[in-house]
N, C-alpha and C positions, 0 to 999 in steps of 0.2 A: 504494500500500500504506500504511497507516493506521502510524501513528508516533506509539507508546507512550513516556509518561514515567510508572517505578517510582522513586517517592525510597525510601530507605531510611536507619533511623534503629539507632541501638543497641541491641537489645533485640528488632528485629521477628524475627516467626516466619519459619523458615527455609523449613519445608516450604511456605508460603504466598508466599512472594517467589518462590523458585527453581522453583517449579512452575508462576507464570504465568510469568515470565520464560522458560524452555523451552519451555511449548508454546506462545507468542506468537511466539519465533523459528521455530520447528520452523512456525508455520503462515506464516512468510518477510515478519513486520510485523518493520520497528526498534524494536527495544526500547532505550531509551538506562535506566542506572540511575544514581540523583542521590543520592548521600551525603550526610549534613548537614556533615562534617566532613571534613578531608583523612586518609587510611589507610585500615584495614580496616574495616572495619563487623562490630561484635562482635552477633552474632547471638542469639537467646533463648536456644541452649542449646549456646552455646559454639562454633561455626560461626565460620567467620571469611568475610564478603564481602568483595569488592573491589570498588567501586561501578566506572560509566565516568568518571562524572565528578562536581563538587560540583554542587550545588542551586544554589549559590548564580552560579553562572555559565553556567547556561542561561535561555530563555526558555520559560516556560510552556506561550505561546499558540503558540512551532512545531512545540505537540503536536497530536494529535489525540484524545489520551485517557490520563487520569491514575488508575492503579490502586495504591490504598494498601495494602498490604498487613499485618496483624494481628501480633500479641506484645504483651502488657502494655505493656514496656517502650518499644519502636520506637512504638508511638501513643501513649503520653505524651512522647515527644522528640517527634512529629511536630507531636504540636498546640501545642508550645513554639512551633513554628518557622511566626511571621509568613511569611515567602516561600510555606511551603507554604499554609499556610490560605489567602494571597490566590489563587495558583493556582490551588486548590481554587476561589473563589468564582469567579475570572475564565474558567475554562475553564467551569463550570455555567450562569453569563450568558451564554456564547457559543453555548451548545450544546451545546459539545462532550461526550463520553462520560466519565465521574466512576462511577470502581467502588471497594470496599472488601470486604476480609471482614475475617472475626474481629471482634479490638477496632478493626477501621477505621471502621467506622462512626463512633466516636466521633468520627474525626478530621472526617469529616465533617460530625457533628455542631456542633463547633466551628469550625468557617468557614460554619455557620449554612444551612446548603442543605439540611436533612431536613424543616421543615415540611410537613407534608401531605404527605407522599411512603411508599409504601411502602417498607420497609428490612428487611430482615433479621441477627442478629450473632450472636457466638458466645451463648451461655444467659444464663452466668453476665454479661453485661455488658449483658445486656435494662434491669435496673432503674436503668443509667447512661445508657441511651435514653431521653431525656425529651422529644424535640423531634417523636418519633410513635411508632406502639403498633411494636414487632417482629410480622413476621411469620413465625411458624415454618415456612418452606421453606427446602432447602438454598442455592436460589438464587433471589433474587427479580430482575426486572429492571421497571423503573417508567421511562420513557422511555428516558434516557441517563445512569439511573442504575443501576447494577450491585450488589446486594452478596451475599454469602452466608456462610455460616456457622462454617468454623475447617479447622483443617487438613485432616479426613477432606473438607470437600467442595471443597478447593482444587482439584481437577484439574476434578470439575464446572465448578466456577466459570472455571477456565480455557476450557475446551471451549466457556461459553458464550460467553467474552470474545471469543474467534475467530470463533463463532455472527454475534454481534452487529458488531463491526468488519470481520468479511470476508463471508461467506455460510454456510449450512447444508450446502454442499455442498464449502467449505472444513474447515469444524467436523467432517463425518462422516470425510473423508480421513485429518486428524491424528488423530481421537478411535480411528477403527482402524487406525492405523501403531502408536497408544500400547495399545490394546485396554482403550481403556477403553470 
């Protein structure tokens, strides 16, 4: 079973964290989540998380796939934070699965792995997309990169993230246990 690292930062979008985080476990992958900071992780709109553990005292690479998730705020901490950006770059060198919605793309962005790549993000943060043109679908998937578009299409995006890490016949079971 495919073993997800969520960092999360102060500021990210609630509904976009906590929604792949659920149906990631609900479809029975480890989800580990990495805090930048010891405490709660104060949320974009007041939310308070509880990460599992710091960022800073895992490894990357005994993931299988690193999903960033979107808020103004949590992706400006995110691409503050050297550990994450190299993770970003070392799991995309490897192969491994690199997904974002919302303003995650940016983060993306900034650990420099969007060239030539189709992307998708939320609207309003296309014209801070410089590294390729946005595509307007809710979910785009460009090899073993993932991203899509803001909180309404967070559960998509989930269902795909299952789609793509487990099977389609994983993806349909949880997408109709949730009726989505």
């Amino acid at each position: 079973m495919a073993k997800i690292l969520v960092p999360l930062a102060d500021g990210c979008e609630e509904i976009e964290a906590i929604s792949v985080i659920d149906v990631l476990r609900r479809a029975e992958f480890k989800v580990v989540t990495a805090g930048l900071h010891d405490g709660p992780v104060a949320a974009a709109h007041g939310v308070k998380l509880m990460a599992d553990t710091l960022f800073s005292s895992i490894n990357p690479m005994d993931f299988d796939a690193i999903v960033i998730p979107g808020g103004g705020g949590g992706v400006e901490n995110l691409m503050k934070d050297e550990g994450v950006l190299s993770a970003i770059r070392e799991m995309d060198k490897a192969g491994r699965w690199v997904a974002a919605v919302c303003a995650g793309p940016l983060v993306l962005q900034a650990a420099g792995i969007l060239e030539g790549r189709r992307v998708t993000c939320y609207p309003a943060c296309a014209e801070d997309l410089t590294a390729t043109p946005r595509v307007n679908e809710r979910v785009v998937v460009d090899g073993k990169l993932i991203t899509s578009q803001g909180p309404g299409t967070s559960m998509a995006f989930a269902i795909e993230l299952v789609r793509q890490f487990g099977s389609a016949s994983l993806a349909q079971r949880v997408a109709s246990a949730l009726l989505a």
